[in-house]
N, C-alpha and C positions, 0 to 999 in steps of 0.2 A: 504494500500500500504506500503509496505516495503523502508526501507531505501537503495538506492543504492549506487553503487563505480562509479564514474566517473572517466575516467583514462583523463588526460588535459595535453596537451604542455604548458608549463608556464615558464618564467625567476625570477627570485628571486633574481635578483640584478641589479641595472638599467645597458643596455649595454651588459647584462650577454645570452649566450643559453641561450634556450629553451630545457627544460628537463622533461622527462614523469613525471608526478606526477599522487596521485591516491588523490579522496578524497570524502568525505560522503555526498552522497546527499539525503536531510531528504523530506520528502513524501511532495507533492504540497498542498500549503494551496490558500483557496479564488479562487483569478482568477487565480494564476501560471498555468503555461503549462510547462511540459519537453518535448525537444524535442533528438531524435533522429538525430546526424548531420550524414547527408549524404555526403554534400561539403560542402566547405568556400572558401569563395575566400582570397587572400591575398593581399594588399593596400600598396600603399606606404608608406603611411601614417605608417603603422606598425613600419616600421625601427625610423620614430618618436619619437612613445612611446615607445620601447624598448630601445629606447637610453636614453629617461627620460624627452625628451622635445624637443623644436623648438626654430632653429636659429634668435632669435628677432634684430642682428645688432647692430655692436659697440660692439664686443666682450661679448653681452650676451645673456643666453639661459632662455627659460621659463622652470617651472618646474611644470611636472607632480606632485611629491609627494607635494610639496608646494601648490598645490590647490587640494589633497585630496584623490589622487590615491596610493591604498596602496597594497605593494607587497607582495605573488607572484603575476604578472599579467599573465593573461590566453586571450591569443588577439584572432584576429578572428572576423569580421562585416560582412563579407557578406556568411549568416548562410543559408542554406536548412537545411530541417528538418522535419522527422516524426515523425508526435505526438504519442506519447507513455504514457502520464501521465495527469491530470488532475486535476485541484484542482476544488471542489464541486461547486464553483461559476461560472464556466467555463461555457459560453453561448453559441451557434451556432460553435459546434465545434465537430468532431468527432476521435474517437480511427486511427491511423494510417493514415491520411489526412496528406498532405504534403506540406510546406508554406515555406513562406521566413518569415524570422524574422526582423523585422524594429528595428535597435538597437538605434536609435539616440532619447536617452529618457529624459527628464525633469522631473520636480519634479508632473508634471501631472494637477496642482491646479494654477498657473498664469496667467496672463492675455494672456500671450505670448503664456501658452502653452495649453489653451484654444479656440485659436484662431486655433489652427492645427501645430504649431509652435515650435513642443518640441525641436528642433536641435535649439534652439537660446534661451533656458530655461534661463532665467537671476538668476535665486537660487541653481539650483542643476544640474549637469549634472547628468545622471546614464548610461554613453552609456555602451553598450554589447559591451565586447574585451577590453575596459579600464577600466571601475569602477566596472562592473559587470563583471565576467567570461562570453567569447567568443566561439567561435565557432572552435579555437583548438584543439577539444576536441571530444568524444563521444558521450556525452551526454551535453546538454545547457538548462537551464529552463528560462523562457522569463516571466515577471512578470507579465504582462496581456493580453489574450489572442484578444483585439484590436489590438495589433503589431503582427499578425500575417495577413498573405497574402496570399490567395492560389495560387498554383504552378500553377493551371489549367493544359493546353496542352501542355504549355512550356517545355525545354528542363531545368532538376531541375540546373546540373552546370551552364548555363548560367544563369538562376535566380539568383540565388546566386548572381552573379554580381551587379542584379539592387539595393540592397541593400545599396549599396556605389555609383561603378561606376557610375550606371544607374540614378540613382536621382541627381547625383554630377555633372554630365553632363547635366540634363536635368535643371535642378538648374539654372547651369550659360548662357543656352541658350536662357532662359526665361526673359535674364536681356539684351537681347540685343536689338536692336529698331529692327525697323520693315523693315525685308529685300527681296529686289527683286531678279530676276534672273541677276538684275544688277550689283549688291554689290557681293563683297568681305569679308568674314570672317576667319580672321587667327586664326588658332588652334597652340598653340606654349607649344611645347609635348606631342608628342605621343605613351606616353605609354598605360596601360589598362583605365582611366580615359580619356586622349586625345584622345585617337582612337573609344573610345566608342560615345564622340563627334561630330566626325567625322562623324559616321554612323545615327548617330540622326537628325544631320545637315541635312545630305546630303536623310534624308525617310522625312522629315517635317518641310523642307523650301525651296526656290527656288534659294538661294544662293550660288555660286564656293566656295568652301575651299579651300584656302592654307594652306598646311601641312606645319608645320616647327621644326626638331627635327635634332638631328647631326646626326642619326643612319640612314645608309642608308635601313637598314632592316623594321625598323619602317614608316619610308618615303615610302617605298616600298608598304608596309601594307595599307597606310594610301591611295596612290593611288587607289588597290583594294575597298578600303572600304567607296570610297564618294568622296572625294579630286579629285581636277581638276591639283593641281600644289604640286610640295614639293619640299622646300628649305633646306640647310645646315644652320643654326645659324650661325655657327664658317668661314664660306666662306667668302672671304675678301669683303666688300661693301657689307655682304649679307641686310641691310637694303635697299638701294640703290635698290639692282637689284631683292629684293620681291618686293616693291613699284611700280615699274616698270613693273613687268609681269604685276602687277595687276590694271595697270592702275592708280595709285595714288585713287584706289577708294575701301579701307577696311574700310568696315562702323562698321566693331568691330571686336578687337581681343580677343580670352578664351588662356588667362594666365596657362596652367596649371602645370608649372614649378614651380613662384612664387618668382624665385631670382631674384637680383638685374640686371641682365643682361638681363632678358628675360620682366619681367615688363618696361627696357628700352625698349626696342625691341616693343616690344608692344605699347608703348607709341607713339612711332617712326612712328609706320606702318600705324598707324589709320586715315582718312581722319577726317576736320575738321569738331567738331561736332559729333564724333565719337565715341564709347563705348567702354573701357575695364573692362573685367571683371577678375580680379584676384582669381583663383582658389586653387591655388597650392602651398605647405606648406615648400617650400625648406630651407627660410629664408635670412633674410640680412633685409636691410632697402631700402624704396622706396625713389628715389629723383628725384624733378624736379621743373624747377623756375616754381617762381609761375605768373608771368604774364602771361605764358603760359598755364594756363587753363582757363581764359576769351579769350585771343589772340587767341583761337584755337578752344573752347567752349567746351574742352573733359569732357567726363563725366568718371569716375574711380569709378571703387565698385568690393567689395569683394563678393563671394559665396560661401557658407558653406554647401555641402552638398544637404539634400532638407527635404519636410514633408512627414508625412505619407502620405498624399493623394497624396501626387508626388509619391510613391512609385506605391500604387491604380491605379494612372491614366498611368504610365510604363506600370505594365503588360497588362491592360487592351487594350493598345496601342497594342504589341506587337502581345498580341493575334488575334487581329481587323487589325494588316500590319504586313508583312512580314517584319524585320528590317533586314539591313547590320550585319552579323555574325562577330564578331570581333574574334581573333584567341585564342583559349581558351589551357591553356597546362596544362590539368589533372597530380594530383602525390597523391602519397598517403601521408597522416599527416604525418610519422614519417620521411618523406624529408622538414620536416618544416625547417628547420635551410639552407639547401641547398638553399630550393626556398629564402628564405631571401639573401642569399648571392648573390643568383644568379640576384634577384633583385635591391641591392644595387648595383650591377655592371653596370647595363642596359643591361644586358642577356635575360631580358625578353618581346617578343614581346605581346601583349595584355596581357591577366591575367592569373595566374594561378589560380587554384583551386587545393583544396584538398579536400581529401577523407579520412575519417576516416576508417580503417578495420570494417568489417562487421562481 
């Protein structure tokens, strides 16, 4: 096999566009796979690592290059893709088969990520779109061909999705107690991540959703797609009068904003003995007295994503029920810079996806 060009959307300065770059990709050794990107979807999270880090509160930021991410970066996590290449180790895999790529990678060898765990590697991260080049690109090689996942009969741009979204939502639903058609669980934003929520919630539990997000287009969305009720954030008393529709009976709220105002909110809305699960990388710092977490008996925890076999048990899902279709807005790669903008505005209702030229 010959040495290819990969032509990659990359920034080469934290904060900086995204600008074509071309560069040498040397023939797949061992297990590697090259894949062919068909779509990507694009994350919030993106605007994150472009910027160079996440707001930690009390005017400081964490930093990507400070824990080992080295520029240019080439982003991009929720990967479809036709196999095109193969490195000789390559097991149960065939020429032009078409997979989702699982980017959330570990050092492969600890306990953690032995366990199924690699999104919580304690030694090394290598996720695809930050450490490793992503799926902004033409061409992606994925370093063992176990993170790959077949597309089966699914629709490939929506797969794409379950890469991030789809595990990141099923992640934090997983952390929630055990809910009837009596309870309450608030979703608090709904973008491609919250509304994916949404639709998971509402195929594989017996639970009302309250939707809650300032975008009345999103909120709109979110009714379509599973949600019984949806609220304004910013609406005066809107603590007050969500508790209220909902009977004072939210047995968990999914965070998936992550600021300081919405993790209050959350805090707020939850019946005692309650779950929140904070999902969402906006930043600031969490606060609340602390007699109020025996007084109340809440329980708080973070989600990060999910495992490969979250991945696994998605599609599998999906193929086995029909899930709620979250709104997908196809563009082609070299509108990468636009859908970023258009994303950090909240222009965008569920996800985009991109498409590499063929």
């Amino acid at each position: 096999m010959k040495y290819q060009c990969v032509h990659r959307w990359a920034f080469s300065s934290w904060g900086g566009r995204l600008e074509q770059t071309e560069a040498t990709l040397a023939p797949a050794q061992g297990h590697e796979v090259t894949l062919r990107v068909t779509h990507c979807g694009i994350c919030h999270s993106d605007l994150h690592i472009q910027a160079g880090g996440f707001d930690m509160g009390g005017g400081k930021l964490s930093s990507l290059e400070r824990a080992g991410t080295r520029l240019p970066v080439t982003m991009g996590h929720e990967i479809v893709g036709e196999v095109v290449e193969m490195g000789p180790d390559v097991l149960g895999l065939e020429l032009g088969a078409l997979v989702i790529a699982y980017p959330w990678l570990g050092c492969g060898e600890c306990a953690t990520c032995q366990r199924g765990d690699e999104h919580l590697c304690v030694r090394a991260a290598r996720n695809m779109g930050i450490q490793l080049p992503g799926g902004y690109a033409d061409l992606t090689r994925v370093p063992h061909e176990r993170y790959l996942v077949p597309v089966g009969t699914l629709d490939p741009a929506r797969a794409a999705t379950f890469a991030c979204a789809g595990i990141t939502a099923m992640g934090a639903i997983r952390k929630l107690p055990v809910v009837t058609s009596a309870d309450w669980v608030a979703v608090i934003g709904c973008g491609g991540v919250g509304m994916t929520a949404v639709a998971l919630l509402s195929a594989t539990t017996a639970a009302r959703i309250v939707a809650i997000d300032p975008d009345p287009a999103k909120r709109e969305a979110a009714l379509q797609h599973g949600a019984s009720l949806a609220f304004d954030p910013k609406e005066a008393d809107a603590l007050k009068t969500i508790g209220k529709a909902c009977g004072g009976n939210i047995a968990g709220a999914l965070d998936f904003v992550g600021a300081e105002s919405s993790s209050a909110l959350a805090v707020g809305l939850v019946r005692r003995a309650g779950q929140v699960v904070i999902v969402g990388l906006f930043g600031g710092e969490f606060r609340m007295a602390l007699p109020m977490f025996p007084l109340r008996s809440l329980s708080i925890t973070g989600s990060y994503v999910g495992g490969l076999h979250d991945l696994r048990e998605l599609v599998a899902l999906a193929q086995r029920v029909t899930l709620p279709q979250i709104p997908l807005d196809l563009r082609p790669l070299e509108s990468v810079n636009q859908a970023l903008e258009d994303l950090a505005q909240g222009r965008v209702v569920g996800r985009v996806v991109l498409q590499p030229a063929t």
